[in-house]
C-alpha positions as protocol buffer text, in pm:
chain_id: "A"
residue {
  index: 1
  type: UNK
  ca { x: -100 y: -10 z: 672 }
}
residue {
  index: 2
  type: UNK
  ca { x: 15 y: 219 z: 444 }
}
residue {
  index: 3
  type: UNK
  ca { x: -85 y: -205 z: 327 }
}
residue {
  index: 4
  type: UNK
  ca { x: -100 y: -177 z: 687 }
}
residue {
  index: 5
  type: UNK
  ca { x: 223 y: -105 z: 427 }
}
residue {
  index: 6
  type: UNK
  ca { x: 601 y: -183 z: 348 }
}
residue {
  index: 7
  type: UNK
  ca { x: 817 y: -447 z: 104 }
}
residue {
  index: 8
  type: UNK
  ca { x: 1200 y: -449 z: 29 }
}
residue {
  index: 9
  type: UNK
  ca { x: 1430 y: -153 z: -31 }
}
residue {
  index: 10
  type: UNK
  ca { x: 1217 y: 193 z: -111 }
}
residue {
  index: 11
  type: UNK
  ca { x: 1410 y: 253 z: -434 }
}
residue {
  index: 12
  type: UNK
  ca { x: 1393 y: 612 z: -361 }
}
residue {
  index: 13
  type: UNK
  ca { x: 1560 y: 834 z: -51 }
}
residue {
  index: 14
  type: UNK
  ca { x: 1215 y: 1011 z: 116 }
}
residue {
  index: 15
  type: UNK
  ca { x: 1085 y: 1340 z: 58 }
}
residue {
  index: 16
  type: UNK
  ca { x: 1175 y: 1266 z: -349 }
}
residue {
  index: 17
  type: UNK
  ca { x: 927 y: 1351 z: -555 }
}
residue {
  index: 18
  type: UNK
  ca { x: 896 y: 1215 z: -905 }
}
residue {
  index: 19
  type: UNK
  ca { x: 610 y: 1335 z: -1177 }
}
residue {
  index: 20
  type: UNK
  ca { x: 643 y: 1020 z: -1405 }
}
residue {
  index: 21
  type: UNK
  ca { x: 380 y: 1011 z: -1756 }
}
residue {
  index: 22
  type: UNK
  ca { x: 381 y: 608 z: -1741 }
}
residue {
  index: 23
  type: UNK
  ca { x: 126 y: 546 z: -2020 }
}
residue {
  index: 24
  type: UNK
  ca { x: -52 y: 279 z: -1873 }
}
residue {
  index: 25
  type: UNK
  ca { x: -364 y: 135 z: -2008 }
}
residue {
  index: 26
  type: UNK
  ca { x: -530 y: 166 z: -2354 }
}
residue {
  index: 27
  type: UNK
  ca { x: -622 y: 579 z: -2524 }
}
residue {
  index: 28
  type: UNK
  ca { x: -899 y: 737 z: -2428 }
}
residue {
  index: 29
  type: UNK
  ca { x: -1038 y: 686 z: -2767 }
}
residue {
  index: 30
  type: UNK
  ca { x: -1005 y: 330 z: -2712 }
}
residue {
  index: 31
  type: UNK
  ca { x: -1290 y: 382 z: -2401 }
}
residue {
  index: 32
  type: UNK
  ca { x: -1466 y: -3 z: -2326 }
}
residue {
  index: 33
  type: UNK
  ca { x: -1823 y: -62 z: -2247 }
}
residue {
  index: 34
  type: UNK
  ca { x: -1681 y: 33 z: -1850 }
}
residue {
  index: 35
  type: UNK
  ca { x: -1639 y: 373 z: -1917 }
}
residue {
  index: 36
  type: UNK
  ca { x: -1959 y: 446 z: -2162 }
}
residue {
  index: 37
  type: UNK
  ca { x: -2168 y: 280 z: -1815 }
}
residue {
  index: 38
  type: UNK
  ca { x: -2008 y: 455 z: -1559 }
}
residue {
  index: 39
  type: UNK
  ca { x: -1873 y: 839 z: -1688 }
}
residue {
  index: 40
  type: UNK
  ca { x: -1587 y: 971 z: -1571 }
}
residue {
  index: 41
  type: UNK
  ca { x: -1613 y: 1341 z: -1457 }
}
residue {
  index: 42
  type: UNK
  ca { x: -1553 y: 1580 z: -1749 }
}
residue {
  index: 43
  type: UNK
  ca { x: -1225 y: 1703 z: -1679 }
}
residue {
  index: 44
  type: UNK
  ca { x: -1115 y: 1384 z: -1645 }
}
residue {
  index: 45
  type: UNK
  ca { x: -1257 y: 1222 z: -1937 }
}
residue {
  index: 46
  type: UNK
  ca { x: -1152 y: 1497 z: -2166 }
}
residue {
  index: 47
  type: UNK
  ca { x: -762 y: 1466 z: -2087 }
}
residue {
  index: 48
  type: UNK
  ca { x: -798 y: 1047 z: -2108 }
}
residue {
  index: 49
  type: UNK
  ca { x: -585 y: 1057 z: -1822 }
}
residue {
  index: 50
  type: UNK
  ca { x: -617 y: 951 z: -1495 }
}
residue {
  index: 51
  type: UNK
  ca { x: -334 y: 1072 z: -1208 }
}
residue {
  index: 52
  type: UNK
  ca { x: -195 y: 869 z: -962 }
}
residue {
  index: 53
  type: UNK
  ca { x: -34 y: 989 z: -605 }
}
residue {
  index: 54
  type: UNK
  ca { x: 219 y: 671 z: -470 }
}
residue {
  index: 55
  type: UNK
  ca { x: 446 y: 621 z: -237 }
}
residue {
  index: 56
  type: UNK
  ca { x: 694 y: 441 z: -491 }
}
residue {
  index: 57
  type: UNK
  ca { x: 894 y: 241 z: -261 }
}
residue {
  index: 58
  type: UNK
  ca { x: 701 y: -42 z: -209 }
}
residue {
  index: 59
  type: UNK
  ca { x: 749 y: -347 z: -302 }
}
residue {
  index: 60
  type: UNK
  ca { x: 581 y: -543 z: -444 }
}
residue {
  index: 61
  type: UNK
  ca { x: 259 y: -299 z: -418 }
}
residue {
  index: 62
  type: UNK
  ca { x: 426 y: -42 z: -661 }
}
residue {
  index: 63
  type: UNK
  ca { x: 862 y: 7 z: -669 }
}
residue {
  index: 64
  type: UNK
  ca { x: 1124 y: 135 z: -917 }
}
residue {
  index: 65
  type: UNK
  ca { x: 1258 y: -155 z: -1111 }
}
residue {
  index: 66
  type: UNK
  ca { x: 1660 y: -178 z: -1005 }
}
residue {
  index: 67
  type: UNK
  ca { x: 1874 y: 87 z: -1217 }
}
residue {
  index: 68
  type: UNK
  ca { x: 1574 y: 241 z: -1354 }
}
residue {
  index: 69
  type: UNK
  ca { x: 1241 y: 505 z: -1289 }
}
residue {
  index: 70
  type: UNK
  ca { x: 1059 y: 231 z: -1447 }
}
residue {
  index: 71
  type: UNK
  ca { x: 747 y: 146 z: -1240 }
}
residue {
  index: 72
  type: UNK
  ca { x: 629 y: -179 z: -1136 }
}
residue {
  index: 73
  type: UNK
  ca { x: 474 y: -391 z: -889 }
}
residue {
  index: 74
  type: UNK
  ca { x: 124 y: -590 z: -842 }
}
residue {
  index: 75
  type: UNK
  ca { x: -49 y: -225 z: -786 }
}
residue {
  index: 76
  type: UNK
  ca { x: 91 y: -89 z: -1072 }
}
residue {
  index: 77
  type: UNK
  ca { x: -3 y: -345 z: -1302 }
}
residue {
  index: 78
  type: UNK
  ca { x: -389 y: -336 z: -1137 }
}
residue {
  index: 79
  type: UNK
  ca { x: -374 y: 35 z: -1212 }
}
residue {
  index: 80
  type: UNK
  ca { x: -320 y: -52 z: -1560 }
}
residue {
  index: 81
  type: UNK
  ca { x: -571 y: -302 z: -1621 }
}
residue {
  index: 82
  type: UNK
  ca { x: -834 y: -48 z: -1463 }
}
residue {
  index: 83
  type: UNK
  ca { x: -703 y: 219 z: -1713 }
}
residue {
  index: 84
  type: UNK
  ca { x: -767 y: -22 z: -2007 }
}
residue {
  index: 85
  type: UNK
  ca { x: -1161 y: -51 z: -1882 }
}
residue {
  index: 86
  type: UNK
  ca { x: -1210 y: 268 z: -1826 }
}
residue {
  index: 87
  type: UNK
  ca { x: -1021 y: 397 z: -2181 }
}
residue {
  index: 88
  type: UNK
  ca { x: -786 y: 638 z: -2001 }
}
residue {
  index: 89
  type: UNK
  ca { x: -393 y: 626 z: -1947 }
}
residue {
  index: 90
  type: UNK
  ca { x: -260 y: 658 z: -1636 }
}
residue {
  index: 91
  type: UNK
  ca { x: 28 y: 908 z: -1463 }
}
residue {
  index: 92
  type: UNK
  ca { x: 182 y: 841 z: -1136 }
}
residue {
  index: 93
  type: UNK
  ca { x: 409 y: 1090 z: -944 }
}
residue {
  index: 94
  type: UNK
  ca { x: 621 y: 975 z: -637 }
}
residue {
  index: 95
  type: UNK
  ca { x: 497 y: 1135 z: -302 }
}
residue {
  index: 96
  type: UNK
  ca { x: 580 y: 1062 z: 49 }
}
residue {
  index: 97
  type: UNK
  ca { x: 339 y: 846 z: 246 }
}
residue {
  index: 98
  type: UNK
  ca { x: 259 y: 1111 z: 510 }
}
residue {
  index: 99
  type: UNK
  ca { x: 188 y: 1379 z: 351 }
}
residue {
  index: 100
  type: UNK
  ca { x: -44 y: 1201 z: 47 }
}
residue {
  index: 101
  type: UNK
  ca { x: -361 y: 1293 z: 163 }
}
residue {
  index: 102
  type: UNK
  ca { x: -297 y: 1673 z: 197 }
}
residue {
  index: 103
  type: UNK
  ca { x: -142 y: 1655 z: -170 }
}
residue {
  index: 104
  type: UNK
  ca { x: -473 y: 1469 z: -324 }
}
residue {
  index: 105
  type: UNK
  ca { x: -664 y: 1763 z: -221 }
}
residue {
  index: 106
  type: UNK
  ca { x: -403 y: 1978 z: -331 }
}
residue {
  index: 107
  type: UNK
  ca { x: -460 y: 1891 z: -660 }
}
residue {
  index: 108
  type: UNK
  ca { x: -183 y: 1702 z: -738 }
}
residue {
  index: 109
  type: UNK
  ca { x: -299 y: 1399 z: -876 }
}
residue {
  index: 110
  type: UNK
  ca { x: -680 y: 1247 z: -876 }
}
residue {
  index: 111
  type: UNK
  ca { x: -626 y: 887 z: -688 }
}
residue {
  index: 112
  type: UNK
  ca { x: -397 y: 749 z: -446 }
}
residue {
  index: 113
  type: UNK
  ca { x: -282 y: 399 z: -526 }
}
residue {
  index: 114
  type: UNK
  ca { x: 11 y: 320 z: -249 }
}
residue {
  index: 115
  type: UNK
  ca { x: -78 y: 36 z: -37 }
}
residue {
  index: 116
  type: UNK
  ca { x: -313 y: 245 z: 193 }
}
residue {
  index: 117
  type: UNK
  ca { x: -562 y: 73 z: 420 }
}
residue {
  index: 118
  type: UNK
  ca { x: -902 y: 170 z: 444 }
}
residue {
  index: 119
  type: UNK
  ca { x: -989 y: 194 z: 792 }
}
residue {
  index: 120
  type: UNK
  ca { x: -1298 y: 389 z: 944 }
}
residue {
  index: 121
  type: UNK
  ca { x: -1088 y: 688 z: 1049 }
}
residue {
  index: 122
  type: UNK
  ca { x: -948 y: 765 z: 724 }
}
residue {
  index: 123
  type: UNK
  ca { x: -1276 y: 727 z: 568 }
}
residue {
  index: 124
  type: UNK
  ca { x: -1361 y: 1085 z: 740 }
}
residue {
  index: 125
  type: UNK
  ca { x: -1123 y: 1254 z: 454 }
}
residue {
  index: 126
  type: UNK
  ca { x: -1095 y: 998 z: 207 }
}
residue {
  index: 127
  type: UNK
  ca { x: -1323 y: 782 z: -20 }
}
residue {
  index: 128
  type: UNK
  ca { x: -1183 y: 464 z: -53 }
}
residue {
  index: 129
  type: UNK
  ca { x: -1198 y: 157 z: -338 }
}
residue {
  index: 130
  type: UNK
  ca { x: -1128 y: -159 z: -192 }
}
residue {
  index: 131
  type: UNK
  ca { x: -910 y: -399 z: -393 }
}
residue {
  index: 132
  type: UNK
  ca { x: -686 y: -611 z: -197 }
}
residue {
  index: 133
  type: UNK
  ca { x: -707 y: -762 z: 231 }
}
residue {
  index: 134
  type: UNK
  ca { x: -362 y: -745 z: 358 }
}
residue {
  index: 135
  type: UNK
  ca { x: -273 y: -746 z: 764 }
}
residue {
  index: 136
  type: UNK
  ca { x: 92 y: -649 z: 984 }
}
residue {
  index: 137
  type: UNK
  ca { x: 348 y: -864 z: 1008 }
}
residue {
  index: 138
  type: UNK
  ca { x: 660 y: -860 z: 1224 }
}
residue {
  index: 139
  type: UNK
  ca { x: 1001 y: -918 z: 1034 }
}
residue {
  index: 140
  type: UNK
  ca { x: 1268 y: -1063 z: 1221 }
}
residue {
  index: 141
  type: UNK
  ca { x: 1664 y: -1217 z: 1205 }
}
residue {
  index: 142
  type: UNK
  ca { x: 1629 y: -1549 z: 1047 }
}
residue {
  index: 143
  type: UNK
  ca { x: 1587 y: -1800 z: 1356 }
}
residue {
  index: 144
  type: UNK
  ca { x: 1435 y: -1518 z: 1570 }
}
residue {
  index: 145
  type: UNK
  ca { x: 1691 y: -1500 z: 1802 }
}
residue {
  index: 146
  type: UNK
  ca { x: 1480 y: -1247 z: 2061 }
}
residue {
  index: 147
  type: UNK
  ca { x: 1191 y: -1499 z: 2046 }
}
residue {
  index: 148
  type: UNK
  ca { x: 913 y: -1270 z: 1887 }
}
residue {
  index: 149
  type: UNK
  ca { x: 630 y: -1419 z: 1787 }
}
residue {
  index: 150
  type: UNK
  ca { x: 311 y: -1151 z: 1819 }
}
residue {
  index: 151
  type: UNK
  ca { x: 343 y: -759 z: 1874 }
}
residue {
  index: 152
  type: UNK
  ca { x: 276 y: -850 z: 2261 }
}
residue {
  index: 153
  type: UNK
  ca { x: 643 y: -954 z: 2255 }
}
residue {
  index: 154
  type: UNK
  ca { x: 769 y: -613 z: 2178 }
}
residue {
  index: 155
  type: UNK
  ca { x: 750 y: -434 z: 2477 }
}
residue {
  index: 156
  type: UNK
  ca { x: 1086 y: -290 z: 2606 }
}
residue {
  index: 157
  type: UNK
  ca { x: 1246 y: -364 z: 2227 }
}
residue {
  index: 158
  type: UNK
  ca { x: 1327 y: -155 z: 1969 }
}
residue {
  index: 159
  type: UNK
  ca { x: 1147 y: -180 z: 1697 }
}
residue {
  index: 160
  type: UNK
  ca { x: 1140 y: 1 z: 1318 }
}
residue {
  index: 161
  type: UNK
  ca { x: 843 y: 123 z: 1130 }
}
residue {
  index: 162
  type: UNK
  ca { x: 741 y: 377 z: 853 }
}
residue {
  index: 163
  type: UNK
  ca { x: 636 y: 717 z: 990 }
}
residue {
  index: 164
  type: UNK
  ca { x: 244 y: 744 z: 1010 }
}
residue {
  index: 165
  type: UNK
  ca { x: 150 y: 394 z: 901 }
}
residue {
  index: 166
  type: UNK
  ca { x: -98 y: 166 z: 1000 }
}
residue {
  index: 167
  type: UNK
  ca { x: 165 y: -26 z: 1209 }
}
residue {
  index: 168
  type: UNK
  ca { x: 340 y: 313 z: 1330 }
}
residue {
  index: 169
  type: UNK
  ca { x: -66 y: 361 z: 1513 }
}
residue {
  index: 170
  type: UNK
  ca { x: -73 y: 16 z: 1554 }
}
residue {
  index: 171
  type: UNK
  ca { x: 279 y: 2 z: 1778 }
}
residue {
  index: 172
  type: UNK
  ca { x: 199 y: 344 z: 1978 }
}
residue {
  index: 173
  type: UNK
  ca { x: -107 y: 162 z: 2085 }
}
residue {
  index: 174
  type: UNK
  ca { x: 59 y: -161 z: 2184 }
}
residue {
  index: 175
  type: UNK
  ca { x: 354 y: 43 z: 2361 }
}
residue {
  index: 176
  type: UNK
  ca { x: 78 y: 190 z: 2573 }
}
residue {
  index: 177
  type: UNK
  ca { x: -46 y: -109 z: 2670 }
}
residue {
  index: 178
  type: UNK
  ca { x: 308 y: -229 z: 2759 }
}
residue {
  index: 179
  type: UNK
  ca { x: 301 y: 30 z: 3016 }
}
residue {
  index: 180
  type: UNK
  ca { x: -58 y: -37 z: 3168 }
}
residue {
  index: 181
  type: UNK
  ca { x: 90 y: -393 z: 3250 }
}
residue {
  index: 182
  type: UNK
  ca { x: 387 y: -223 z: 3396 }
}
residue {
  index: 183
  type: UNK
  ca { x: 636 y: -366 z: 3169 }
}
residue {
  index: 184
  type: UNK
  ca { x: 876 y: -137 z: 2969 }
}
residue {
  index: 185
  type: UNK
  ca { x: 786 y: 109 z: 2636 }
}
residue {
  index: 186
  type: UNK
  ca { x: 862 y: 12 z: 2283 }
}
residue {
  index: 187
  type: UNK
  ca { x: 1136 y: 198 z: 2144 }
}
residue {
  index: 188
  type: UNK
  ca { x: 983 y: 278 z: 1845 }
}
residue {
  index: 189
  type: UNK
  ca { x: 1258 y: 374 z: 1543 }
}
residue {
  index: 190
  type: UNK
  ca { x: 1028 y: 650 z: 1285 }
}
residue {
  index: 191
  type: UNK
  ca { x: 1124 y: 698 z: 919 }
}
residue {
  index: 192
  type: UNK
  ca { x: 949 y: 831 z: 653 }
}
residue {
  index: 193
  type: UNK
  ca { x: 990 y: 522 z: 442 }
}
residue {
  index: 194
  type: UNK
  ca { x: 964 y: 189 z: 482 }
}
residue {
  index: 195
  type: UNK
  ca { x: 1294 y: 109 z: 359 }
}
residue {
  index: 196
  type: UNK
  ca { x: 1492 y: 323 z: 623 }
}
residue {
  index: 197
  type: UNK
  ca { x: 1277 y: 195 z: 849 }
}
residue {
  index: 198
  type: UNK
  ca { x: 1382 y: -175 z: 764 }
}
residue {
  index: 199
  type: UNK
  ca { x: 1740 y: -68 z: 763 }
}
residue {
  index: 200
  type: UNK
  ca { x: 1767 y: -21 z: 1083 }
}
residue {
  index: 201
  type: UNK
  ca { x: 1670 y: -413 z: 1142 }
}
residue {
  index: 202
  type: UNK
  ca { x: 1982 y: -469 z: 914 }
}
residue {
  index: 203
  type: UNK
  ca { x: 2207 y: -289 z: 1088 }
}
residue {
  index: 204
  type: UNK
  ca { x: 2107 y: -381 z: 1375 }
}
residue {
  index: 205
  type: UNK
  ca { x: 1976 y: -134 z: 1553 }
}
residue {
  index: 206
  type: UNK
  ca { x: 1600 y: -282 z: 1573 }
}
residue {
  index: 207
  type: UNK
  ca { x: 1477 y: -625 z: 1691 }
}
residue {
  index: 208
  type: UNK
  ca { x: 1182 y: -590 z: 1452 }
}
residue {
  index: 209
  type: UNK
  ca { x: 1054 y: -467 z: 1125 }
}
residue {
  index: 210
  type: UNK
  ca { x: 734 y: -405 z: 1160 }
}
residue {
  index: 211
  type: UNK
  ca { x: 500 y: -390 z: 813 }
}
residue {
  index: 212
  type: UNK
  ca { x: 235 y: -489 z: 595 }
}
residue {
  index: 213
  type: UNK
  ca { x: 226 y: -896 z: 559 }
}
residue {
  index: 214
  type: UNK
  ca { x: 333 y: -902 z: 162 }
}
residue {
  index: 215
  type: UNK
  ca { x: 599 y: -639 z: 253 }
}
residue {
  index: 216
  type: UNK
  ca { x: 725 y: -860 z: 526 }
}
residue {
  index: 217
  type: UNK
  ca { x: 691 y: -1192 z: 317 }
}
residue {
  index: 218
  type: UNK
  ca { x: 830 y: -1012 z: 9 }
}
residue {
  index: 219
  type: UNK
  ca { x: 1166 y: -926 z: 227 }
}
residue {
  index: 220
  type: UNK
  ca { x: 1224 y: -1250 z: 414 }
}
residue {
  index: 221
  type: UNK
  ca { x: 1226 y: -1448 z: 57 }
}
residue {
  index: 222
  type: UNK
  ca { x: 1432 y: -1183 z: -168 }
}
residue {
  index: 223
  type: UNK
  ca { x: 1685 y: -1012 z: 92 }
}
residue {
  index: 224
  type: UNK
  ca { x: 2018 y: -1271 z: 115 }
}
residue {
  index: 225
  type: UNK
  ca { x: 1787 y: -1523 z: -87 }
}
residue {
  index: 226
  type: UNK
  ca { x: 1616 y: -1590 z: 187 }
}
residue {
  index: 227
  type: UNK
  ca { x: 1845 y: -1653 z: 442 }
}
residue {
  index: 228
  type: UNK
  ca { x: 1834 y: -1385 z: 672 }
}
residue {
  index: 229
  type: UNK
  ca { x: 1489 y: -1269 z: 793 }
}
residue {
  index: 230
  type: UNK
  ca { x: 1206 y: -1428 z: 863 }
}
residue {
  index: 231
  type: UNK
  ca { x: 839 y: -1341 z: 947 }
}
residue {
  index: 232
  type: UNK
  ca { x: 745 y: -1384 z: 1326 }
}
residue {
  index: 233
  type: UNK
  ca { x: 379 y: -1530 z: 1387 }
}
residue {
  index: 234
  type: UNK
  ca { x: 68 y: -1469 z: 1237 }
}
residue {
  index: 235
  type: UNK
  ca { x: -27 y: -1114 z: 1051 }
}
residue {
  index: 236
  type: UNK
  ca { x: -255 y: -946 z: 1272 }
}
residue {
  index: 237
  type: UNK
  ca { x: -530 y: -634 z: 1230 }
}
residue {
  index: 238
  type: UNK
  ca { x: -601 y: -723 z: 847 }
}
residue {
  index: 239
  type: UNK
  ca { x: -811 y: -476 z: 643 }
}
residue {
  index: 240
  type: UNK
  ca { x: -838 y: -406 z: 352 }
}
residue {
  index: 241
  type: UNK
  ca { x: -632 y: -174 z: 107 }
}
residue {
  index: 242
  type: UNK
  ca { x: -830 y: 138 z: -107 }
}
residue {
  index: 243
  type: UNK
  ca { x: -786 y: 340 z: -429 }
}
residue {
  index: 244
  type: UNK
  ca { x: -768 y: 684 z: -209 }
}
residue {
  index: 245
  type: UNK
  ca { x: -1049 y: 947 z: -386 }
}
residue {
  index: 246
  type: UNK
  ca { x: -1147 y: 1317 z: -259 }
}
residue {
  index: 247
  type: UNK
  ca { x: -1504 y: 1295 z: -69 }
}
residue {
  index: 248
  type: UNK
  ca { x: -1614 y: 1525 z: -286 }
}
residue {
  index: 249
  type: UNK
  ca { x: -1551 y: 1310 z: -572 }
}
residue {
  index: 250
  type: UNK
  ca { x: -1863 y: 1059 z: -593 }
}
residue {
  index: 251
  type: UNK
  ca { x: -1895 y: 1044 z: -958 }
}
residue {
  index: 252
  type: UNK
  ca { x: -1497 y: 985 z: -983 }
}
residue {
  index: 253
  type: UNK
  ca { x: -1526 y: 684 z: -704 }
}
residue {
  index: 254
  type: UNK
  ca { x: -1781 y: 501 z: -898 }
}
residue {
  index: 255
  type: UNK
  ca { x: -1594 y: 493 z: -1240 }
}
residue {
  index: 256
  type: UNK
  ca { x: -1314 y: 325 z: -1013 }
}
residue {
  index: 257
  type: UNK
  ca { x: -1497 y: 122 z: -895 }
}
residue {
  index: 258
  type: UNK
  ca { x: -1672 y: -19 z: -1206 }
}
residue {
  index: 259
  type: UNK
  ca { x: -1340 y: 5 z: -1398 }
}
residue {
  index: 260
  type: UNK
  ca { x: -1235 y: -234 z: -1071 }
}
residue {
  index: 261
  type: UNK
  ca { x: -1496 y: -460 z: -1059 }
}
residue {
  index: 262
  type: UNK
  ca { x: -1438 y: -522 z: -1433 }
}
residue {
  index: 263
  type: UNK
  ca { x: -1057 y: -630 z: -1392 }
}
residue {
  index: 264
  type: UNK
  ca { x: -1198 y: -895 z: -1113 }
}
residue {
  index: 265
  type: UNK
  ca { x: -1504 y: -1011 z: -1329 }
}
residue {
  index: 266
  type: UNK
  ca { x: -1232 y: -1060 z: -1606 }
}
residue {
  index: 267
  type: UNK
  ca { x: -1023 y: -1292 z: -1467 }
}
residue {
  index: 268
  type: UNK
  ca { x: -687 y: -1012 z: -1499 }
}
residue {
  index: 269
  type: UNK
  ca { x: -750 y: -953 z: -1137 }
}
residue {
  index: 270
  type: UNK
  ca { x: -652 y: -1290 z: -1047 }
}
residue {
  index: 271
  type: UNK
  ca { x: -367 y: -1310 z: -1298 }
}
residue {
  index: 272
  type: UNK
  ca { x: -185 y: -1005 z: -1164 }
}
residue {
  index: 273
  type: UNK
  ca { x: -222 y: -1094 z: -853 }
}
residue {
  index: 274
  type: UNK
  ca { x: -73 y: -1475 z: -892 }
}
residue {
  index: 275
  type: UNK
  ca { x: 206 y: -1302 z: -1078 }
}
residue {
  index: 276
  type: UNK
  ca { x: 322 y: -1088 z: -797 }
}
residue {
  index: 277
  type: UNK
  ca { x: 243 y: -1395 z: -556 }
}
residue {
  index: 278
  type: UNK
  ca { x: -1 y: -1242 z: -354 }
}
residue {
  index: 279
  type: UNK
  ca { x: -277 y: -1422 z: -439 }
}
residue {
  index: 280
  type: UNK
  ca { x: -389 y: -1482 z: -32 }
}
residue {
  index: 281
  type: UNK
  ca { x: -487 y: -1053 z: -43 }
}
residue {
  index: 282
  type: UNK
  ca { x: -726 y: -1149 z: -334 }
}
residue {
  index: 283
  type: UNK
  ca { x: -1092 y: -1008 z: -274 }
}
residue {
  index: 284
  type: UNK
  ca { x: -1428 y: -1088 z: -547 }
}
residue {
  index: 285
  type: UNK
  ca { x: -1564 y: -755 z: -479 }
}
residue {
  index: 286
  type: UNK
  ca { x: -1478 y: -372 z: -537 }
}
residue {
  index: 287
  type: UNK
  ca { x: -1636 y: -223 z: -229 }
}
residue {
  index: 288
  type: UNK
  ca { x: -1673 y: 153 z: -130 }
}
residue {
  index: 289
  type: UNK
  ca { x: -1531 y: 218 z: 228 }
}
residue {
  index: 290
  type: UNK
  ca { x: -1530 y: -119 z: 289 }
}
residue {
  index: 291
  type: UNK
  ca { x: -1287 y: -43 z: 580 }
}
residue {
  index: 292
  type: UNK
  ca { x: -1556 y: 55 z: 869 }
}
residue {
  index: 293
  type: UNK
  ca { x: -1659 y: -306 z: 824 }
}
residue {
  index: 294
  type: UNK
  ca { x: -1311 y: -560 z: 820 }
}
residue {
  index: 295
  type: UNK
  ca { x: -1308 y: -567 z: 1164 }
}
């Protein structure tokens, strides 16, 4: 996933990249009884700002609201609560999805907060805070008219997907399996979003969207008010989704964490998350590289 990761129309064309200051979360001076337990590294403290690397086009994990560079989304709105316990604001700039890992330890921001599951492989470069379980689901034409119903049934179809995704690893490895049972390829469709990815469903030149489950749920009740996709089975290979954090950055993790595990303890946790109607994804804990251990 990127959540295994993708909902509804990316509001932004890929490659764009957006510095927004969305003051999210209570001043620094206002820092709760989170913070004062768990410090913040220095630098971090000192500004009262905490920055946030996202793949903005991602509904309902984090999106542009329609006509505007106003963020929102179930993520977003996490983010904010975790600010608030922690005393800091937060900032979130618009990077693509496959190149967000390289750019957190370029410096340019000090979390990433985009729908990204924690799995054991990414765990070798990135630290992760768990807060939310979310699996891949396969979008389809409303009725299904190619008779999909688990990513077995893809072989020899074309199929959509966001470039270097959960699901994009997730579809090689099924399309190799295709051929070890001597049936055809997938013809897998690559974009850099997940919204040019699911275009080419609409247009017709994919059977199948493939995506993280809220994505996929989020799509087949908002696009044509419901009337023209629908999800196909069961989501499958559900783990869950991490705050991203530098390896190097212990002392950062655990004020995340905390900060977290506050916003659950609270009761906001659950809130935000019935809001954005994604309550199934909900999880009690905030665990550290909780990823090696989903399966």
């Amino acid at each position: 996933m990127h959540m295994l990761r993708s909902i509804g129309a990316r509001a932004v064309a890929a490659g764009t990249v957006l510095a927004m200051a969305a003051a999210i979360g209570a001043p620094a001076s206002a820092a709760s009884s989170t913070a004062a337990k768990v410090a913040l590294p220095a630098a971090i403290a000192k500004a009262g700002v905490v920055r946030v690397g996202s793949h903005i086009n991602y509904p309902p994990a984090e999106f542009y609201a329609a006509g505007s560079h106003k963020v929102v989304g179930f993520e977003y709105d996490l983010m904010a609560a975790v600010g608030k316990h922690l005393g800091t604001k937060m900032t979130w700039t618009d990077t693509p999805f496959a190149g967000i890992v390289p750019a957190l330890y370029a410096g340019r921001f000090d979390i990433i907060v985009t729908a990204m599951s924690d799995t054991p492989e990414r765990e070798k470069r990135v630290t992760y805070v768990d807060y939310f379980l979310a699996g891949s689901s396969i979008l389809v034409k409303k009725g299904n008219p190619e008779g999909i119903h688990s990513i077995d049934d893809l072989c020899g179809k074309a199929v959509d997907v966001e470039l270097a995704t959960s699901e994009d690893r997730q579809l090689k490895a099924a399309s190799q399996d295709c051929l070890a049972k001597g049936k055809q390829a997938i013809s897998l469709l690559e974009f850099d979003s997940d919204s040019g990815a699911f275009e080419q469903l609409k247009i017709g030149r994919s059977v199948a969207h493939v995506t993280d489950f809220p994505v996929a749920a989020y799509l087949a009740s908002s696009e044509a008010a419901g009337n023209a996709y629908e999800v196909a089975g069961s989501q499958f290979d559900v783990s869950p989704y991490g705050i991203g954090i530098r390896t190097d950055q212990p002392e950062l993790a655990k004020a995340i964490q905390a900060g977290l595990q506050a916003v659950i303890d609270s009761g906001e946790y659950a809130k935000i998350l019935k809001k954005w109607n994604v309550s199934q994804g909900a999880v009690t804990k905030a665990d550290i590289n909780g990823g090696a251990h989903s399966k």
